[in-house]
Biopython code that builds the backbone (N, CA, C, O; Angstrom):
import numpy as np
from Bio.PDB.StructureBuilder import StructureBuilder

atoms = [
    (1, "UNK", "N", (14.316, -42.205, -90.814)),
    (1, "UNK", "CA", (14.000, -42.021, -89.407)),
    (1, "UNK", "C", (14.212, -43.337, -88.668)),
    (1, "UNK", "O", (14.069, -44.390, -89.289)),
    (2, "UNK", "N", (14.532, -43.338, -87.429)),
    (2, "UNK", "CA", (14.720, -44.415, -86.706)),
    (2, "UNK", "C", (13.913, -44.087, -85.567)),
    (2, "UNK", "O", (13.687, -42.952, -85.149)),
    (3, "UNK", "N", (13.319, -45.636, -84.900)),
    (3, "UNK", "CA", (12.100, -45.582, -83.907)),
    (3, "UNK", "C", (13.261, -45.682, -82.874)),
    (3, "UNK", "O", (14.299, -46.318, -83.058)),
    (4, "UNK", "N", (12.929, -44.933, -81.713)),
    (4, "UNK", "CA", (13.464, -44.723, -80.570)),
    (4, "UNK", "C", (12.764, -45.861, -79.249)),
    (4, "UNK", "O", (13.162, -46.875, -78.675)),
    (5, "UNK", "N", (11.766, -45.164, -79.214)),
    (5, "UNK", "CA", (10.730, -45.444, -77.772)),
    (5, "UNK", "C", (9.229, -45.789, -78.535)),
    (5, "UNK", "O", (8.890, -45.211, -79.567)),
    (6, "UNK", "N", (8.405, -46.809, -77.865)),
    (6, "UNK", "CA", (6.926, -47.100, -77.792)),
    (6, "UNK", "C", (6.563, -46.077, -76.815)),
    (6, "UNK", "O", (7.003, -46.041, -75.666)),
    (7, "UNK", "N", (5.660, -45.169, -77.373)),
    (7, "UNK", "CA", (4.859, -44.711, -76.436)),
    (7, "UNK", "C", (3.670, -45.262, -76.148)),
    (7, "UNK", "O", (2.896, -45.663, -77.017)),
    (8, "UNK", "N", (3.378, -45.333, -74.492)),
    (8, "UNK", "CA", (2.253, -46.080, -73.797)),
    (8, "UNK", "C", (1.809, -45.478, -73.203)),
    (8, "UNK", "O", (2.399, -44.478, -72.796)),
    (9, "UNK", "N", (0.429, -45.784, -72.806)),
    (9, "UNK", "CA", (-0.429, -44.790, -71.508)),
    (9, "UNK", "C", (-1.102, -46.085, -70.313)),
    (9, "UNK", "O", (-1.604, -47.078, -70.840)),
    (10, "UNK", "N", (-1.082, -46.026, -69.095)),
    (10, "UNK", "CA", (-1.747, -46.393, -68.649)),
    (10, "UNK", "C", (-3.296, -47.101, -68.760)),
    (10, "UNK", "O", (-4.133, -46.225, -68.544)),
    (11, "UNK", "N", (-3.818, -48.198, -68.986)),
    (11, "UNK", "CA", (-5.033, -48.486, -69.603)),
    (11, "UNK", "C", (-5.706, -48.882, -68.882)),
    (11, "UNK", "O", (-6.844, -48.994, -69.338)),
    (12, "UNK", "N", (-5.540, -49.347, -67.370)),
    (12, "UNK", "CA", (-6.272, -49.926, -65.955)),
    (12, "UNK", "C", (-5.442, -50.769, -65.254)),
    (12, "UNK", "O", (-4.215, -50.702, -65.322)),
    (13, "UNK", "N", (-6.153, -51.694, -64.468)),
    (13, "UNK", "CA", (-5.238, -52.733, -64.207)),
    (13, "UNK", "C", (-5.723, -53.690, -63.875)),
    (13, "UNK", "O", (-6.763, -53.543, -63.234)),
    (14, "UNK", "N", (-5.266, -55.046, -64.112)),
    (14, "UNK", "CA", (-6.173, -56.154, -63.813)),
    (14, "UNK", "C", (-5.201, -57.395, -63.212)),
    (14, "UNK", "O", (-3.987, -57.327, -63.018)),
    (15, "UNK", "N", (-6.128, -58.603, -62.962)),
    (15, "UNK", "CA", (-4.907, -59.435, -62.000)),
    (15, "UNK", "C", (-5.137, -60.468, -62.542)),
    (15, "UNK", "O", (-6.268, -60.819, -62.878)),
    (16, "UNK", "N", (-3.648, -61.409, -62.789)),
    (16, "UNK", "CA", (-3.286, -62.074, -63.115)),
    (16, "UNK", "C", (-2.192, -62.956, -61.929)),
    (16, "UNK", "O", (-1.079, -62.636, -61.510)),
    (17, "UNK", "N", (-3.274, -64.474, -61.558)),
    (17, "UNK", "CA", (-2.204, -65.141, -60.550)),
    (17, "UNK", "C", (-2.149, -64.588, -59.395)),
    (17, "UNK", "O", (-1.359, -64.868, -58.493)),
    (18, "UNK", "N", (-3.107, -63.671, -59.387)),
    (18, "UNK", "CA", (-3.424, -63.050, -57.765)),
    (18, "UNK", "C", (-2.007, -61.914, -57.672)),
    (18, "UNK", "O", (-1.541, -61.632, -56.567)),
    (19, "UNK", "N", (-1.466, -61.374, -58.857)),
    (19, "UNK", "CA", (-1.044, -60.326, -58.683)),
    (19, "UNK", "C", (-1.270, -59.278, -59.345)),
    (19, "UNK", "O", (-1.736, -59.563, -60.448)),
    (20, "UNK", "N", (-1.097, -57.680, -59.099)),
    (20, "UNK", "CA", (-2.213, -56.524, -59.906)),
    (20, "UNK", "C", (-1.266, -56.081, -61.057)),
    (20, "UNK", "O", (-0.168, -55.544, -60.910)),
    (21, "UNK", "N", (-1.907, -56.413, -62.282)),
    (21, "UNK", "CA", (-0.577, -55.773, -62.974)),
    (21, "UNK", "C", (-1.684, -54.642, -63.831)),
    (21, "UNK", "O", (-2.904, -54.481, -63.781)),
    (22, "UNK", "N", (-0.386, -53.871, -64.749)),
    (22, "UNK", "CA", (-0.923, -52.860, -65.723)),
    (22, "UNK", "C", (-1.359, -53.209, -66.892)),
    (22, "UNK", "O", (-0.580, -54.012, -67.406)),
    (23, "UNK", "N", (-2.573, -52.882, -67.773)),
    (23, "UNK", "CA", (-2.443, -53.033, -68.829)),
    (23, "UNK", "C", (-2.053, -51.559, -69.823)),
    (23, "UNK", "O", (-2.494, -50.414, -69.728)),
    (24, "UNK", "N", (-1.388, -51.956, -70.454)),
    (24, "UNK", "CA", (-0.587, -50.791, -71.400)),
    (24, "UNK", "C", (-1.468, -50.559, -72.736)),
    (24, "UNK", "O", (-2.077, -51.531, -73.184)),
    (25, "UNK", "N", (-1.536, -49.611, -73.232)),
    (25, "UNK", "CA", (-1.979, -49.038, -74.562)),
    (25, "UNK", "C", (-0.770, -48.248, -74.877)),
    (25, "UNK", "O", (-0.179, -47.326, -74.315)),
    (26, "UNK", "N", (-0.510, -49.292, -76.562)),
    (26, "UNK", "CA", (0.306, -48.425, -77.532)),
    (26, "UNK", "C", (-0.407, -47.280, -77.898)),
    (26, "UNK", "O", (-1.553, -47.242, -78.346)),
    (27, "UNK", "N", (0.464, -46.213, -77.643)),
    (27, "UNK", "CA", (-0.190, -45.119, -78.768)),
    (27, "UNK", "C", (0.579, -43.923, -79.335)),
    (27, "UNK", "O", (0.371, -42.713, -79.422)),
    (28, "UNK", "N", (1.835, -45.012, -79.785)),
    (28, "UNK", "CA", (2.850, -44.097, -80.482)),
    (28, "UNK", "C", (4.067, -44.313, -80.594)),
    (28, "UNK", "O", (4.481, -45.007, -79.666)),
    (29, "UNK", "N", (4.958, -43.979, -81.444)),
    (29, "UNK", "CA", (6.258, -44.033, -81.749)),
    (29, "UNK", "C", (7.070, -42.928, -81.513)),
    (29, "UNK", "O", (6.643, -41.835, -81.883)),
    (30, "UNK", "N", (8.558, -43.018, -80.768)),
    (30, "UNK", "CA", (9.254, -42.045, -80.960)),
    (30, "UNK", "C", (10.356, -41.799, -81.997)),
    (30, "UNK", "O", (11.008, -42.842, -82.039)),
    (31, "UNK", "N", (10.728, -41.145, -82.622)),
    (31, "UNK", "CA", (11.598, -41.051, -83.623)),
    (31, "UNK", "C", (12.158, -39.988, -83.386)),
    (31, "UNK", "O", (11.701, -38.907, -83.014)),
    (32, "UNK", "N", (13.996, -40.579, -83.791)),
    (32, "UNK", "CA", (14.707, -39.887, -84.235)),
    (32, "UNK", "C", (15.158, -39.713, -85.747)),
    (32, "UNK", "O", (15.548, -40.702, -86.368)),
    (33, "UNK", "N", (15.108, -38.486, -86.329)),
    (33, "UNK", "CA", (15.549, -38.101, -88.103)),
    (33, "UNK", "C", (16.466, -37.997, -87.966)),
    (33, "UNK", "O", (17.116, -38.035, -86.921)),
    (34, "UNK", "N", (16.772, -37.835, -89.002)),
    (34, "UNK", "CA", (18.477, -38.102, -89.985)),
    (34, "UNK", "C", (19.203, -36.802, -89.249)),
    (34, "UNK", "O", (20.302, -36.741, -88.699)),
    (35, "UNK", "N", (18.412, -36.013, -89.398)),
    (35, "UNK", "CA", (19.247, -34.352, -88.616)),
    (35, "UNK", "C", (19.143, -34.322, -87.144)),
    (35, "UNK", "O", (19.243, -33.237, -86.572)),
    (36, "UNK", "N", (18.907, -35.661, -86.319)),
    (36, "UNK", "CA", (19.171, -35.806, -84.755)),
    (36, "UNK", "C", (17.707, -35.075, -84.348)),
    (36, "UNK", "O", (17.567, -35.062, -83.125)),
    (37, "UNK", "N", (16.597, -34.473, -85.071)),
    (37, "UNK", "CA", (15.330, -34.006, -84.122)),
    (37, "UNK", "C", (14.838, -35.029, -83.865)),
    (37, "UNK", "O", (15.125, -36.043, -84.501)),
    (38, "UNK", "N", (13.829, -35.023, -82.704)),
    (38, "UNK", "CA", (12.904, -35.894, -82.584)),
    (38, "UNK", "C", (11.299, -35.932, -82.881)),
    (38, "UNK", "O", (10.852, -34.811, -82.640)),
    (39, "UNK", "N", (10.410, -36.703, -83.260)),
    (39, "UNK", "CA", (9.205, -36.553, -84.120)),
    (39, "UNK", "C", (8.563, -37.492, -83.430)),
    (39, "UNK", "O", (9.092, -38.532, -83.037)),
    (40, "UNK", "N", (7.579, -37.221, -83.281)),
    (40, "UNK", "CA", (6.534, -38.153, -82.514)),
    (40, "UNK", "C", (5.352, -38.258, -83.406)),
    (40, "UNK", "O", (4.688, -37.317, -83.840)),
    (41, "UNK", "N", (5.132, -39.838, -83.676)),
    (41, "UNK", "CA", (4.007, -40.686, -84.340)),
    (41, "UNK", "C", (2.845, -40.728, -83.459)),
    (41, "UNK", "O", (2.991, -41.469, -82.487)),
    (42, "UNK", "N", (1.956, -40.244, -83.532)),
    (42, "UNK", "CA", (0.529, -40.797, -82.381)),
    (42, "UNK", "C", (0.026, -41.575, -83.347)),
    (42, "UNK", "O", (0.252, -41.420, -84.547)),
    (43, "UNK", "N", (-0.859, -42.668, -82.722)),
    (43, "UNK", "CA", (-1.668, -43.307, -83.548)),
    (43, "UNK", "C", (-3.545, -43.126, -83.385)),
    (43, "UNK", "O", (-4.170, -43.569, -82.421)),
    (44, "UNK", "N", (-4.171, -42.390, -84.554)),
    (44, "UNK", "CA", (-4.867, -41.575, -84.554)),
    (44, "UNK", "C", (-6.336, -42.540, -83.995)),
    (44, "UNK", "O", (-7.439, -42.016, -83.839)),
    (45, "UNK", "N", (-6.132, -43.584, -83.824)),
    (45, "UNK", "CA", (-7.393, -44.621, -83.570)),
    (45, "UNK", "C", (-7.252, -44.578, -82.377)),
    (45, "UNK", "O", (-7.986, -45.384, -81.805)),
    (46, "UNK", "N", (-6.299, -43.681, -81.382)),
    (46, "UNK", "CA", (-6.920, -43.846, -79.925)),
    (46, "UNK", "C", (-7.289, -42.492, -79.625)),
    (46, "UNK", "O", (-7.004, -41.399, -80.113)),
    (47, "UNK", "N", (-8.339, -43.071, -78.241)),
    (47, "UNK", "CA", (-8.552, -41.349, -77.910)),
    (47, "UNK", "C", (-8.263, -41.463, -76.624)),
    (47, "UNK", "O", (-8.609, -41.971, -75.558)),
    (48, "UNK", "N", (-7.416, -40.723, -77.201)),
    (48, "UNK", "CA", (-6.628, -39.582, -75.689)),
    (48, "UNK", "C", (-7.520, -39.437, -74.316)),
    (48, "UNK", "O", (-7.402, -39.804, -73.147)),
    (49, "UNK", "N", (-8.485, -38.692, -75.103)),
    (49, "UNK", "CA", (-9.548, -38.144, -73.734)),
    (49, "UNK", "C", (-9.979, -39.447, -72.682)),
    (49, "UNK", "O", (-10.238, -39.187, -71.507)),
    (50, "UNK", "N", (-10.030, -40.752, -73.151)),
    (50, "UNK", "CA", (-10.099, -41.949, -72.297)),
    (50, "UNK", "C", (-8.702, -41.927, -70.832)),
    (50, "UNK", "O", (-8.707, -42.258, -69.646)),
    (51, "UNK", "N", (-8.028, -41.546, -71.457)),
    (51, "UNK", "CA", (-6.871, -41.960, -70.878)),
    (51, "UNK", "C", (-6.973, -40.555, -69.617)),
    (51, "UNK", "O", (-6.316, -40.808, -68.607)),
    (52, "UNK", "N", (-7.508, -39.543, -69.604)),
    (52, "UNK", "CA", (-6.988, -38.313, -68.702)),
    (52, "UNK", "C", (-6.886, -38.475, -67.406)),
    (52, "UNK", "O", (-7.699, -39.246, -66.898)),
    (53, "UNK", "N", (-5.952, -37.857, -66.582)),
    (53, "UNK", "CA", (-5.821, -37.770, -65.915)),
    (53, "UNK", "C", (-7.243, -36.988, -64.765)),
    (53, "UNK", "O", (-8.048, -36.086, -64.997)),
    (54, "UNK", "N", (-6.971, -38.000, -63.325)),
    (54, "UNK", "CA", (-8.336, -37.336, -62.613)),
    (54, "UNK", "C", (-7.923, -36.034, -61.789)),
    (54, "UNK", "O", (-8.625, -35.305, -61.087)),
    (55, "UNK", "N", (-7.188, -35.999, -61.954)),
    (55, "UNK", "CA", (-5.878, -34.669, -60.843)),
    (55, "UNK", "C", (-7.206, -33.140, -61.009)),
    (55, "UNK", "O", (-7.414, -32.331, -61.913)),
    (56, "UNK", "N", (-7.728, -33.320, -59.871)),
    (56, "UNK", "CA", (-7.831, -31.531, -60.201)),
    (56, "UNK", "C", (-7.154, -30.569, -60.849)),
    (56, "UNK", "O", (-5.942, -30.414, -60.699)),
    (57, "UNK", "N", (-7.660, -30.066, -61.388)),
    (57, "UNK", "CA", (-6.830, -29.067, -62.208)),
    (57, "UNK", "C", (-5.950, -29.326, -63.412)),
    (57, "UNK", "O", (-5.247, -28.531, -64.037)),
    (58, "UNK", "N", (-6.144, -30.592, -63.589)),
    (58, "UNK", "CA", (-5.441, -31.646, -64.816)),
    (58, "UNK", "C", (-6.131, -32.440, -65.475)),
    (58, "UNK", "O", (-5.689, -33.353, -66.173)),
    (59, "UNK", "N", (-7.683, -32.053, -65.245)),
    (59, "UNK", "CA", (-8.787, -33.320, -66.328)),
    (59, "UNK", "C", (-8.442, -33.526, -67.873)),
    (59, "UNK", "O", (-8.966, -34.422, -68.535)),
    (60, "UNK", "N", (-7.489, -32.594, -68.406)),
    (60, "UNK", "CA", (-7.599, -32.762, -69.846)),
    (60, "UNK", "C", (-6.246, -33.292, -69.997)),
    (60, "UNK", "O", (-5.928, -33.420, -71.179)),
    (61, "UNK", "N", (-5.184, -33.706, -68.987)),
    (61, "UNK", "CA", (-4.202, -33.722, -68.862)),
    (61, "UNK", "C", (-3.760, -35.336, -69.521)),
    (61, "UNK", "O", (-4.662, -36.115, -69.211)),
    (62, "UNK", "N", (-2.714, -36.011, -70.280)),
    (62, "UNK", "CA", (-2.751, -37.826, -70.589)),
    (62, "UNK", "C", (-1.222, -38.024, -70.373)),
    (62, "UNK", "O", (-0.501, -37.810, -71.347)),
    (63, "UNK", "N", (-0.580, -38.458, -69.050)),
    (63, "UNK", "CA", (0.218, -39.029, -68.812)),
    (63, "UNK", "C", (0.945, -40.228, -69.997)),
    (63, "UNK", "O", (0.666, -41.414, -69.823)),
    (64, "UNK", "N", (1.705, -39.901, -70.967)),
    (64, "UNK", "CA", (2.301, -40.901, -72.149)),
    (64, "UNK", "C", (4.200, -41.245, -71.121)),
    (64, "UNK", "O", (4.914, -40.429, -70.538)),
    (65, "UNK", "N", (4.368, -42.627, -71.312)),
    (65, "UNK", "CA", (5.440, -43.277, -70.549)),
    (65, "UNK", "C", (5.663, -43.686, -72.163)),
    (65, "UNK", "O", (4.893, -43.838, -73.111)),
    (66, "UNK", "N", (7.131, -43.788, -71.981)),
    (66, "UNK", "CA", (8.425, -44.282, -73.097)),
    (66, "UNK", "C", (9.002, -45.525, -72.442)),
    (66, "UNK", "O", (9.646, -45.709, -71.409)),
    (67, "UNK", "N", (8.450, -46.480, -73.610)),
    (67, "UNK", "CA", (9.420, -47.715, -73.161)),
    (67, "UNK", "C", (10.231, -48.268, -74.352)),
    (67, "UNK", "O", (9.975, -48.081, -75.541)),
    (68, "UNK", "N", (11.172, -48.924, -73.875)),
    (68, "UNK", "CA", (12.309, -49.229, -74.889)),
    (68, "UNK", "C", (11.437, -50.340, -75.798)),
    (68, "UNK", "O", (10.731, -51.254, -75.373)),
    (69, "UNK", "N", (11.711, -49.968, -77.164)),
    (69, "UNK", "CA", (11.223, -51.392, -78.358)),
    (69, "UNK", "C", (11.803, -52.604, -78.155)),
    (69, "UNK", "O", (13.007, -52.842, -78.058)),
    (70, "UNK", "N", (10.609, -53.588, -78.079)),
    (70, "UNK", "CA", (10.635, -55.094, -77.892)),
    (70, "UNK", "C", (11.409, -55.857, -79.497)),
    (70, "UNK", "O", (10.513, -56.189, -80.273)),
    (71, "UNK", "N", (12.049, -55.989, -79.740)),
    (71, "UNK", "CA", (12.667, -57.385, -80.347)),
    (71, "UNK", "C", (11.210, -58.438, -80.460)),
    (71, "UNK", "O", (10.760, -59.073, -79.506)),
    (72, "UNK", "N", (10.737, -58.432, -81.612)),
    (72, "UNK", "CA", (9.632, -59.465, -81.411)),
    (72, "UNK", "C", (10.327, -60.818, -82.288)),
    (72, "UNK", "O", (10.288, -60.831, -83.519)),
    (73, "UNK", "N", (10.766, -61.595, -81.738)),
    (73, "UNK", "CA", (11.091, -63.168, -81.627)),
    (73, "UNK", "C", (10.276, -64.279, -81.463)),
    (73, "UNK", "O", (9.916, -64.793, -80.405)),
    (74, "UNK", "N", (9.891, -64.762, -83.154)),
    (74, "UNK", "CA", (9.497, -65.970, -83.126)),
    (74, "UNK", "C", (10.446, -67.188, -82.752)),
    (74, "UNK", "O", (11.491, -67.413, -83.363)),
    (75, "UNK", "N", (9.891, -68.100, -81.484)),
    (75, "UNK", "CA", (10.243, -69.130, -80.956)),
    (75, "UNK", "C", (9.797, -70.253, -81.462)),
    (75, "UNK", "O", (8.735, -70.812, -81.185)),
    (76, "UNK", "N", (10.493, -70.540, -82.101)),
    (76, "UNK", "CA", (10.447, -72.091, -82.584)),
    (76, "UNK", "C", (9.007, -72.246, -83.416)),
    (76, "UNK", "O", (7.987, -72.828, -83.048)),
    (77, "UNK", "N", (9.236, -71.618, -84.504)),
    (77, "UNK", "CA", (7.897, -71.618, -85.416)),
    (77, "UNK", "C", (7.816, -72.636, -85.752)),
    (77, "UNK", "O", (8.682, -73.510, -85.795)),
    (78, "UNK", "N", (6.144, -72.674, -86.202)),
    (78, "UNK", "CA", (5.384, -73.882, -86.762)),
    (78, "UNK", "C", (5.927, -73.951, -88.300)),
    (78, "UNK", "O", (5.995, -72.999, -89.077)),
    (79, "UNK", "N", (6.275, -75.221, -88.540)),
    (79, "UNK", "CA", (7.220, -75.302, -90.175)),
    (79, "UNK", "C", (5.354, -75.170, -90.838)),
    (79, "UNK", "O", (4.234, -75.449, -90.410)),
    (80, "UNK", "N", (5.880, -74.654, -91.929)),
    (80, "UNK", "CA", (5.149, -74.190, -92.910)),
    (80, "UNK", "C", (4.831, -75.738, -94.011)),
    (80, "UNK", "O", (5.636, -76.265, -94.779)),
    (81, "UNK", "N", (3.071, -76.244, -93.656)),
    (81, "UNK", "CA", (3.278, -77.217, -94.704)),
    (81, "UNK", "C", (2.308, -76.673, -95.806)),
    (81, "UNK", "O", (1.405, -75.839, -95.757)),
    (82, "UNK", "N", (3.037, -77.777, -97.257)),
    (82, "UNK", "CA", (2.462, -77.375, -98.021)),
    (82, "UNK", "C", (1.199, -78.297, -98.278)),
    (82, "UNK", "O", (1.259, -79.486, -97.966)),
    (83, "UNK", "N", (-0.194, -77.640, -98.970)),
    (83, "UNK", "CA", (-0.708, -78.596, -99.114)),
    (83, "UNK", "C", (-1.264, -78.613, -100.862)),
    (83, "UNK", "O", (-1.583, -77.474, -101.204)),
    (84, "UNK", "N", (-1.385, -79.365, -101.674)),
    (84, "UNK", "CA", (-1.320, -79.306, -102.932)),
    (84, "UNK", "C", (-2.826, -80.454, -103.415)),
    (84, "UNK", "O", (-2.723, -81.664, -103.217)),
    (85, "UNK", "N", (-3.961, -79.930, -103.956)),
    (85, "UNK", "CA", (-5.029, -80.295, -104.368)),
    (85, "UNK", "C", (-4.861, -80.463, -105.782)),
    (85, "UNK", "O", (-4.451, -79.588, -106.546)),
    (86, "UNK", "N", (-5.213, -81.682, -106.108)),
    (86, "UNK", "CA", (-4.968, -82.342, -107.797)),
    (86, "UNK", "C", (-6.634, -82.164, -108.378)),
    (86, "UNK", "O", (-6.921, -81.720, -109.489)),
    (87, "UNK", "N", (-7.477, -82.558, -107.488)),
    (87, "UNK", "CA", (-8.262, -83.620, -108.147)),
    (87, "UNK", "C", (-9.662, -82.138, -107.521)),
    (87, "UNK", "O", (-10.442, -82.622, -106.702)),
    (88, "UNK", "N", (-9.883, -80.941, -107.768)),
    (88, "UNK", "CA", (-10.586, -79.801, -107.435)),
    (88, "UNK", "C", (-12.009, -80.000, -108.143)),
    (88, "UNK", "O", (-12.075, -79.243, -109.111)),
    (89, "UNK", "N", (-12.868, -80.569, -108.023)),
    (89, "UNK", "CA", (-14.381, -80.673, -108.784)),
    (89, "UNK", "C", (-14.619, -78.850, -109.046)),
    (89, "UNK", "O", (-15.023, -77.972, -108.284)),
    (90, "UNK", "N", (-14.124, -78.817, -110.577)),
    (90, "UNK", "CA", (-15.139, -77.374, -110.858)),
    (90, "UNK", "C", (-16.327, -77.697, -111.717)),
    (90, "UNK", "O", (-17.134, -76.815, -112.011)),
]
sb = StructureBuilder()
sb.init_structure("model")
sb.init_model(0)
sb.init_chain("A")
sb.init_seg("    ")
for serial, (resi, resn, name, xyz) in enumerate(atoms, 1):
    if name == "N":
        sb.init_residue(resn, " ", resi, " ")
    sb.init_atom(name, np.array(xyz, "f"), 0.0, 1.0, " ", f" {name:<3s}", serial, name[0])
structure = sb.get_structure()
């Protein structure tokens, strides 16, 4: 299977720098299988019911948005030192 889309939901919004931004909740993967269907991963540690919509007639309703997968890129990592203890009092 190959991951397609992060699925996200709306989580509030808060400000940063005096401008209003979104905060996002992961809560899922999209996938495409080997035979071209598509399969959707939820991740079972969130609850949905937080997220519903206030719409009359839509309280049970959870708006999920697809965003394209991030490339996560370590920048200029911290070198790895070693450290080696001779002299250990057991």
């Amino acid at each position: 299977m190959k991951p397609l889309k992060r699925l996200v939901i709306a989580g509030g919004k808060y400000v940063r720098n005096g401008e209003t931004k979104t905060r996002w909740v992961n809560v899922g993967t999209l996938f495409q299988k080997d035979d071209g269907k598509l399969s959707i991963l939820l991740d079972a540690g969130v609850n949905l019911a937080a997220f519903a919509t206030k719409d009359p007639g839509h309280e049970t309703d959870v708006w999920v948005n697809c965003f394209e997968l991030e490339q996560k890129q370590k920048t200029n990592p911290e070198p790895v030192r070693e450290v080696i203890v001779d002299d250990v009092p057991f």
